[in-house]
Each structure stands twice: as structure tokens, then as C-alpha cells.
C-alpha positions as CSV (number, residue, x, y, z in Angstrom):
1,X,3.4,218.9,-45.8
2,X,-0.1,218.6,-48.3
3,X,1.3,219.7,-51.4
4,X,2.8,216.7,-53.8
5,X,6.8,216.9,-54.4
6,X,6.8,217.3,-57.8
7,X,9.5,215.1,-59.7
8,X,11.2,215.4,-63.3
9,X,12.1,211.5,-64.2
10,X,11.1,208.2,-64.0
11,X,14.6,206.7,-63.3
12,X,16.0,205.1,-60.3
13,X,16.4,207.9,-58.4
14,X,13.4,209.7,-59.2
15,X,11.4,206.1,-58.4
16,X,13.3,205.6,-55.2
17,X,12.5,209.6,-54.4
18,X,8.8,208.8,-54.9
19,X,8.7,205.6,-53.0
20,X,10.6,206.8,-50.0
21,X,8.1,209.9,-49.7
22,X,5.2,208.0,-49.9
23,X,6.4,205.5,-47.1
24,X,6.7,208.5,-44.8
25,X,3.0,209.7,-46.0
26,X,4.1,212.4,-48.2
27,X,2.4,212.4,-52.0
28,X,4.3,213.0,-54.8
29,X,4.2,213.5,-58.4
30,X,6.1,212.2,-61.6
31,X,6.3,213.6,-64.8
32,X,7.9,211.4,-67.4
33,X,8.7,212.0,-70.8
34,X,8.3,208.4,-72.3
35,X,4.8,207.3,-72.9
36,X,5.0,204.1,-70.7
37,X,7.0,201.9,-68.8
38,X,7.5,199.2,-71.6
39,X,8.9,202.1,-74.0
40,X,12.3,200.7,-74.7
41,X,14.3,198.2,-72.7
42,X,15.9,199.5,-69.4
43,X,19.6,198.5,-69.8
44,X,21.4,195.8,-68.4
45,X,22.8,194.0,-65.2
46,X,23.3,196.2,-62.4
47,X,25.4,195.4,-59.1
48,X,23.6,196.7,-56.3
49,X,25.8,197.8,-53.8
50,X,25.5,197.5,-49.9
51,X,27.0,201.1,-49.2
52,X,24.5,202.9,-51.3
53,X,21.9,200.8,-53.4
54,X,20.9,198.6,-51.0
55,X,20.3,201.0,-47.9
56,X,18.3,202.5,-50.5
57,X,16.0,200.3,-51.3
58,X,15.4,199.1,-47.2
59,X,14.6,202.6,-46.9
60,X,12.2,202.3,-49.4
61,X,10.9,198.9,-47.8
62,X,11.8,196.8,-50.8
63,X,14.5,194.6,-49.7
64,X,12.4,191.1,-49.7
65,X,11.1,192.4,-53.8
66,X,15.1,192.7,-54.8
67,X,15.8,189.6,-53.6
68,X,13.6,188.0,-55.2
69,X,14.8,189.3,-58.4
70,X,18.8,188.9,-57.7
71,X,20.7,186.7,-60.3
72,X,22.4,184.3,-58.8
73,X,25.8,183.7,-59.7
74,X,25.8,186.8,-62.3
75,X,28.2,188.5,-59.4
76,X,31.3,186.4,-61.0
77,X,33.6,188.1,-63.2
78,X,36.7,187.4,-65.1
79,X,39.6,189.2,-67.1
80,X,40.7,187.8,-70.6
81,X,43.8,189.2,-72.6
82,X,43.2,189.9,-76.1
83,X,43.9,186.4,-77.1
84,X,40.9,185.3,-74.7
85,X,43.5,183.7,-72.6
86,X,41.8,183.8,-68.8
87,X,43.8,186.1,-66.4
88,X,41.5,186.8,-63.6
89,X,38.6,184.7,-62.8
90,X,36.3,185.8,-59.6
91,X,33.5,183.5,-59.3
92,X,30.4,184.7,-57.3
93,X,30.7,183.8,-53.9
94,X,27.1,184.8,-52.6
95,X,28.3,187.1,-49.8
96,X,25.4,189.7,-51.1
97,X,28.1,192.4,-50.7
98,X,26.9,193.4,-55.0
99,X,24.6,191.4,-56.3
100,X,23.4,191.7,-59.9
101,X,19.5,192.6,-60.8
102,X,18.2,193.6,-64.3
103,X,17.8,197.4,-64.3
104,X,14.1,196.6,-65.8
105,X,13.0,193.8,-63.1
106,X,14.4,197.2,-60.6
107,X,12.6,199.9,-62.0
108,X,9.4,198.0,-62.2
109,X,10.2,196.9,-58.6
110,X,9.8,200.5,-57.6
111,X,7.4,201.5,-60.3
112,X,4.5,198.4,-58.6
113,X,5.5,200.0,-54.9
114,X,3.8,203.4,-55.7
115,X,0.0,204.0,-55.7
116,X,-1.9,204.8,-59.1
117,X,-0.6,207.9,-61.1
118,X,2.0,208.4,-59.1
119,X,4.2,208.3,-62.4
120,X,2.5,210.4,-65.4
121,X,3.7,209.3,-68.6
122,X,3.8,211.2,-71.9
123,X,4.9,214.3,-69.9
124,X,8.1,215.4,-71.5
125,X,9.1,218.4,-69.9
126,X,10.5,221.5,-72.3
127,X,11.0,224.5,-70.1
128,X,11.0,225.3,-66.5
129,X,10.9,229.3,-65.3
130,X,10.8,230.5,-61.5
131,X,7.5,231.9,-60.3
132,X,9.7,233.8,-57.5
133,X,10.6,232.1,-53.8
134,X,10.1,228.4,-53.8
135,X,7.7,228.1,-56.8
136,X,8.2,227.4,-60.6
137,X,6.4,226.7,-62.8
138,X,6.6,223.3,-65.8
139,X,6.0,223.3,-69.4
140,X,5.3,220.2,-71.3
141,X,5.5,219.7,-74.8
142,X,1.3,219.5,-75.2
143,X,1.3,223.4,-73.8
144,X,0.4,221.9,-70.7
145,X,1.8,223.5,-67.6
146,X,2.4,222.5,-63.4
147,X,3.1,224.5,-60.8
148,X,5.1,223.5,-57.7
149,X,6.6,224.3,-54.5
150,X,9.2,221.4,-54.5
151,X,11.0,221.0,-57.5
152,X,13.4,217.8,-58.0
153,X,15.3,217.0,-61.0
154,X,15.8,213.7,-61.8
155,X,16.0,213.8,-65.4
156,X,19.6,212.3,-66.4
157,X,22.4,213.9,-68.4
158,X,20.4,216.3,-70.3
159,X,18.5,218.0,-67.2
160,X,16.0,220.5,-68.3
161,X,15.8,221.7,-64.1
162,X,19.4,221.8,-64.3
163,X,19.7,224.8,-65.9
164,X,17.9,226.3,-62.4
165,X,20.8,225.8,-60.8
166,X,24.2,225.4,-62.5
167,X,25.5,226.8,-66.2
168,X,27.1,223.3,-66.0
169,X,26.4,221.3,-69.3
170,X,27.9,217.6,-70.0
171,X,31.3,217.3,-71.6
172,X,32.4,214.3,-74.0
173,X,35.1,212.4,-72.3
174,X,36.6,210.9,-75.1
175,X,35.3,207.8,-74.8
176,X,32.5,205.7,-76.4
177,X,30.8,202.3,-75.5
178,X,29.5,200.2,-78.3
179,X,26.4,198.7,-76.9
180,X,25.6,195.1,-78.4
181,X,23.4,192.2,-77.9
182,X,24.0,188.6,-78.8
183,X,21.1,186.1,-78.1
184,X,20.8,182.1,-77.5
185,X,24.5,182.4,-77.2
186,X,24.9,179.0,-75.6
187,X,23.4,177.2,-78.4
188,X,24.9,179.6,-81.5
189,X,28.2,180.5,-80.0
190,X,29.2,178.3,-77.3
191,X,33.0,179.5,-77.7
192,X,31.7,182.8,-77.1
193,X,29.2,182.4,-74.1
194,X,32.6,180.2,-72.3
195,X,34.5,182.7,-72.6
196,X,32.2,185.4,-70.7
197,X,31.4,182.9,-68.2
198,X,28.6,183.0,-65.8
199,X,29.0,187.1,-65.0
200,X,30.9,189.8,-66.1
201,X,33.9,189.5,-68.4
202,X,36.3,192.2,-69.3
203,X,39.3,191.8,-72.4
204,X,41.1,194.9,-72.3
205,X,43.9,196.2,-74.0
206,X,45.3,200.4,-73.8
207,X,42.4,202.5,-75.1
208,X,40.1,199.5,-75.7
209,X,38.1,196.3,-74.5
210,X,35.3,194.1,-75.4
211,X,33.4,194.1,-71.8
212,X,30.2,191.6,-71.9
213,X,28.3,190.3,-68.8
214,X,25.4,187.5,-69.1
215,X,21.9,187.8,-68.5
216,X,19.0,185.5,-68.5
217,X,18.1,183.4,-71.4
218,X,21.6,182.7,-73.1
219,X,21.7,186.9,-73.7
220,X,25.4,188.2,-73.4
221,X,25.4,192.0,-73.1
222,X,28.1,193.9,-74.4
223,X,29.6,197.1,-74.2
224,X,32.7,197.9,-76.5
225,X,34.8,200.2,-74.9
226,X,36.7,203.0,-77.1
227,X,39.0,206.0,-76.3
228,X,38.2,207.6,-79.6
229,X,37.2,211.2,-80.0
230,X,34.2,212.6,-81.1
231,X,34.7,213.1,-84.8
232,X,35.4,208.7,-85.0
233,X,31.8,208.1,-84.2
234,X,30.4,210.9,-85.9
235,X,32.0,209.0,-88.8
236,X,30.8,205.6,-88.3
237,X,26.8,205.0,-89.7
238,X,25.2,203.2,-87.4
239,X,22.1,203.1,-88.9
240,X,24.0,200.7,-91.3
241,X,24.4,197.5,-89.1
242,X,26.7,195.5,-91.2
243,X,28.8,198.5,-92.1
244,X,28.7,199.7,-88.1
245,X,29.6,195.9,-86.9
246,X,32.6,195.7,-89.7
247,X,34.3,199.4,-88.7
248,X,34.0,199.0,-84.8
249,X,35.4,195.1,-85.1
250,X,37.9,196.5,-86.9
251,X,39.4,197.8,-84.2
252,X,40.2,194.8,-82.7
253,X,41.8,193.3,-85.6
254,X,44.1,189.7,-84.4
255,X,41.8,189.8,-81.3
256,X,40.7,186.6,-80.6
257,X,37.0,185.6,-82.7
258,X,35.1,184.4,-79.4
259,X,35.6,187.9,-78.3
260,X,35.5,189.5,-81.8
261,X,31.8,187.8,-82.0
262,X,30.1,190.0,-79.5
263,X,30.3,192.6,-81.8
264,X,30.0,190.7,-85.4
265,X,28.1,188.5,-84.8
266,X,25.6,190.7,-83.1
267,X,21.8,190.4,-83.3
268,X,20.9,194.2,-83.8
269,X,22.4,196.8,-85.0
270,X,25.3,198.1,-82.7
271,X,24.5,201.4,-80.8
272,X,27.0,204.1,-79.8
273,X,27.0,205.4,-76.3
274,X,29.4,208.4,-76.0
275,X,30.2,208.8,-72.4
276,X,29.6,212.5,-71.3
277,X,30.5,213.8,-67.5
278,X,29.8,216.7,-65.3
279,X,32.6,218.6,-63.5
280,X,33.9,216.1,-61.0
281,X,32.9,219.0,-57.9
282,X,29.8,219.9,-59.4
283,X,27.5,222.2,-57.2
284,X,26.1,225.1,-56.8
285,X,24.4,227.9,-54.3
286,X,21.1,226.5,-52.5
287,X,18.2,228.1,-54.9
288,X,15.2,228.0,-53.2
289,X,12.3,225.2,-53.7
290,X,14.6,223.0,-56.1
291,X,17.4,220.8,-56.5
292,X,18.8,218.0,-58.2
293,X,19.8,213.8,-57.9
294,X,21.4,211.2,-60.3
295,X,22.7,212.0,-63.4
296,X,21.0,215.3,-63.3
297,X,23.1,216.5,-60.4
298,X,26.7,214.6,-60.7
299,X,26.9,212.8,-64.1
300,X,30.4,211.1,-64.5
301,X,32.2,208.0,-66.1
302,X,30.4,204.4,-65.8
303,X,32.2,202.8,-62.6
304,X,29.1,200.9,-61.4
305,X,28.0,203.3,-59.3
306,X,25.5,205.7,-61.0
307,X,22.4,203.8,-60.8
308,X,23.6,203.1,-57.0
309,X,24.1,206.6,-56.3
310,X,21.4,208.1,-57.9
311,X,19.0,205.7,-55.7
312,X,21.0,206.9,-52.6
313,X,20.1,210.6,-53.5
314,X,16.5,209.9,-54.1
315,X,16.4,207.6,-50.6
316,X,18.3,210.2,-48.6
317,X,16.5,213.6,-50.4
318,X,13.2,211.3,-48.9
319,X,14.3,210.9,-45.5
320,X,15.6,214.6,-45.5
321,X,12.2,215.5,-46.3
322,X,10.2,213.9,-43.8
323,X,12.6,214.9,-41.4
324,X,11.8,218.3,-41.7
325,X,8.3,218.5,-42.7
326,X,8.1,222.0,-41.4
327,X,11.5,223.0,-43.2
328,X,12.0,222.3,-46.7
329,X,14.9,224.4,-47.7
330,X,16.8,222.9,-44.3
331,X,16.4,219.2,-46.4
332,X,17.4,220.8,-49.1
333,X,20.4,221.5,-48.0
334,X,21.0,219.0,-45.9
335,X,20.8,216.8,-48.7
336,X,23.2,218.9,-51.4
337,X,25.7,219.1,-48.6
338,X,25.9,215.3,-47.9
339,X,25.2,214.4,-52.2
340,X,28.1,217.3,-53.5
341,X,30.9,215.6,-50.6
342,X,30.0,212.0,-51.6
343,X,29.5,212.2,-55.3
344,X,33.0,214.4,-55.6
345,X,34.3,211.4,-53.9
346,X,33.0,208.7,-56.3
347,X,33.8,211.2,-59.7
348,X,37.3,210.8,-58.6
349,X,37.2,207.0,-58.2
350,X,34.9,206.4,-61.4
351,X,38.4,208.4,-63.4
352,X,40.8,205.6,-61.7
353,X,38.1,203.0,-62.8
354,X,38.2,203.9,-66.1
355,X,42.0,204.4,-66.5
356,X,42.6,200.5,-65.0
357,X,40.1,199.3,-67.5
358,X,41.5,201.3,-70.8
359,X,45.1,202.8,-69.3
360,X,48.1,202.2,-70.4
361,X,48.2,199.2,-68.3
362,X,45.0,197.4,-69.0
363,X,44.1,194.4,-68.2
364,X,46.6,194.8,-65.7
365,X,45.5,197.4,-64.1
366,X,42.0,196.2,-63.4
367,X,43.2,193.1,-62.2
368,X,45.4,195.4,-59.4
369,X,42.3,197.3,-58.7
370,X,40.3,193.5,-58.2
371,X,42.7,192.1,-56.3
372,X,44.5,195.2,-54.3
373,X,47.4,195.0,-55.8
């Protein structure tokens, strides 16, 4: 195979996709829509898993770079009642089984693995049409246009190749995360940064919780977890910090103020992330020349396992690939049968995940899913 795999996305998957096909000697192409890779911050702590992220990355021949960027100790984690009173308390015990990386120190793993313009930036993609048999044809929003034999969406939630394959479009789930930031928390709110501890902490009550886990420098990460519908953020004005910080706290009124301070006291302004989901069995006919990983392909609930899965896809799409160099559409497929049976799977589990952090049982429940009981 001459021709480059063409790839929508600069995520994760798309990254791992690209690396995987060019240790097996195969170019490929990326067309990203932000400008460059320091456009915005990448997100948080991410556990990598050794069932799905961390094959991954062997098959891309990165292990020794991931270690080298693994936070030690940030594996711990501990549940709190609303009070801040310490139910569960895991500390990290270095098996390696998840261990937590930065999502940035990741993606510029990948990113320094690929040769030079691999990745081209300021490409965001606005329509896609089929040319007939495998090749379509790209637009980009400077009029520009690609065209390509191998298509592969890895463009998130709001796939523009999606609509190639599936009528599917993201659902709200009824439930938002408040993502917050609070900095030099050791030093300006010791109470607070004892209370998260050296990972991941999660207070939970029915239909809410304060989850925060640590990163480096003193940062504490928080995500404040809400079964509201969709009309209660469309409410809130979050370009208003103060007024944003004061109506999502409010929630949590009698809450306990260590835990109340990862939202109030806050050093930005508070930003809403409603949490949208595909159909849990997602999938559609084989359609000749393109398909689909991540998000793009089998967007669900946060469980911990998107960024792991969506490296997965792009690792296994790869090998698929070069296994079949004379074959495409037989990689194809191979790799939609294998991604629609395993990502069904985890859907299922990312619901149970989310029900035994904000169920009717919580923190309860999460502790039983910890602890197996």
C-alpha cells in the first residue's frame, strides 16, 4: 500500500492510528482542525489501562516514553461522604495495572513519535461526499479539498465522517460535569488538597458529587458531577464566573467547605461539560473505503475508558491494516467486527459506572463496585 491513510483528528486514537501505520511502513495523513498542538490544554489525568491502553501504546512502540511520564502515586483514590468524612481510601500500590499520565504529556508522546507533517493543523474539516467505491473526497473550511482511498474518522462526538456511515447523532444523557481548576492548593487550601489526597477523590451523594483528582504542581482537577437536564445549564451563565461558581455550589448546600472549595474557590471560570452518548450497540453496514474509532464510532458515558478505547481502535485498525496490505476492506471489517462487540460491552459497563457514582446509592455504590461488593 503507497497511498497515505488519510485520518480526520488529532486525538488519541487518530495519533495511535498514525503511529502504529507508520511502524509497519505505511504513511499516513492527519488533518486537524486546531491550529497547533499547544491550542488549549488537553484535559486531565488519565488511567491507562493494561487491557486496552497499554497494549496500545507497545504496539505503537512507546512503552519506555509512557513510563517515563507516569505519575507516581496519582493511581490512589478515595471516597468521602458529603461531610468529607473518609469512607474508602485506596492508596496506589504500583502494580502498573492503571497508572495515571496527563492526557497532554500522552498526546505529545504520540505527536514527537511521527515524522514531520504527519499531523496538518488548521485543517478543520466541513463536508465529506463519496467519489463512488472506496474514494471520497474532503472539504476544509479554506475551500481546500483531499481526496482519499482510506477514510478514518477520528474526529470525537461531533464526527463530520460519521454521517458516511450511521444517521446516529449524540444524545444528552442528563447529566453534566462542571469542570474546575484550583491551583497551589497545598499552600492556599490545605484542608482542601487533604481531603483529595494524593489521587483521585470522589464525594457522592444521589444525583450529584464533587469528583477531583491531583495533578502536578499543587493543581486539583475537578469535575462536578450533576443529573440535571438540559434546560438547568442552559440557564446558568457561565461566562459570568462568580455568578456560575455561586449557582453550581449551590447545589451542594451543608456540604462540607473543603469539598465546597473546588468549585468556589476556583481559579477560572467553571466550564460545563454536558455528557452526550451514542446508542450503546452502535454500528452500521461496512461502506466501502471508510470507517470510524473513538468517540466518532461509540461515544458513551465517562467510565475511564474512552481515551483507552479509542487508542485500542486506532492500535488494532493499524495492525488490521498492515495485515492485509493487499485487502483493505477485509481490515475494515475485521476491525468494526472486533470494535462494535467490545465497545457494546464497555457502553454497558460505563451505564453501571455512572449509576454507582450518582444512583440512588452513591457513595455506596461505588465503594461496592471498588471493593466487589
Amino acid at each position: 500500500m503507497t497511498a497515505p491513510v488519510t485520518i480526520v483528528g488529532a486525538g488519541l486514537g487518530g495519533l495511535t492510528l498514525a503511529r502504529v501505520l507508520h511502524v509497519h511502513g505505511i504513511p499516513a495523513t492527519v488533518y486537524e482542525a486546531e491550529p497547533s498542538a499547544e491550542a488549549r490544554t488537553q484535559g486531565g489525568q488519565l488511567d491507562i489501562h493494561e487491557n486496552n491502553g497499554q497494549p496500545a501504546l507497545e504496539a505503537a512502540g512507546l512503552t519506555e516514553e509512557f513510563r517515563a511520564i507516569i505519575h507516581v502515586g496519582g493511581a490512589a483514590s478515595r471516597v468521602l461522604d458529603q461531610h468529607g468524612k473518609v469512607l474508602l481510601d485506596e492508596p496506589d500500590d504500583g502494580d502498573g495495572g492503571r497508572p495515571e499520565v496527563l492526557r497532554g504529556d500522552l498526546r505529545r508522546i504520540l505527536l514527537d513519535s511521527l515524522p514531520a507533517g504527519t499531523v496538518q493543523w488548521g485543517r478543520k474539516l466541513t463536508g465529506v461526499r463519496s467519489l463512488g467505491g472506496t474514494r471520497h473526497e474532503l472539504t476544509f473550511a479554506d475551500d481546500s479539498t483531499v481526496t482519499t482511498e482510506l477514510l478514518v474518522g477520528a474526529d470525537g462526538a461531533w464526527s463530520k465522517v460519521r454521517p458516511l456511515l450511521s444517521d446516529a447523532q449524540p444524545w444528552y444523557s442528563g447529566y453534566t460535569f462542571v469542570e474546575t481548576y484550583l491551583h497551589d492548593a497545598d499552600e492556599r487550601h490545605p484542608a482542601t488538597a487533604e481531603a483529595v489526597g494524593a489521587g483521585a477523590m470522589y464525594a457522592l451523594a444521589p444525583g450529584k458529587g464533587i469528583c477531583a483528582h491531583r495533578e502536578a504542581g499543587g493543581i486539583l482537577h475537578t469535575y462536578v458531577e450533576l443529573h440535571r437536564p438540559a434546560d438547568w445549564v442552559a440557564a446558568i451563565d457561565f461566562t459570568d464566573a462568580a455568578a456560575a461558581k455561586a449557582r453550581v455550589a449551590a447545589e451542594f448546600d451543608g456540604w462540607a467547605p473543603e469539598l465546597t472549595a473546588l468549585i468556589t474557590e476556583a481559579g477560572s471560570a467553571p466550564v460545563p461539560r454536558m455528557i452526550h452518548a451514542l446508542p450503546d450497540a452502535h454500528r452500521w453496514d461496512r461502506v466501502p473505503g471508510v470507517t470510524l474509532i473513538g468517540d466518532a464510532a461509540h461515544l458513551m458515558p465517562p467510565s475511564g475508558e474512552g481515551a483507552n478505547l479509542a487508542m485500542f481502535d486506532g492500535a488494532e485498525l493499524g495492525k488490521a491494516i498492515a495485515a492485509n496490505p493487499g485487502d483493505l476492506e477485509a481490515a475494515l471489517a475485521t476491525h468494526e467486527a472486533a470494535m462494535f462487540a467490545r465497545s457494546a460491552a464497555e457502553a454497558a459497563d460505563a451505564h453501571e459506572i455512572l449509576e454507582a457514582c450518582l444512583g440512588d446509592r452513591a457513595p455506596f455504590s461505588l465503594i461496592d463496585f471498588f471493593t466487589g461488593g
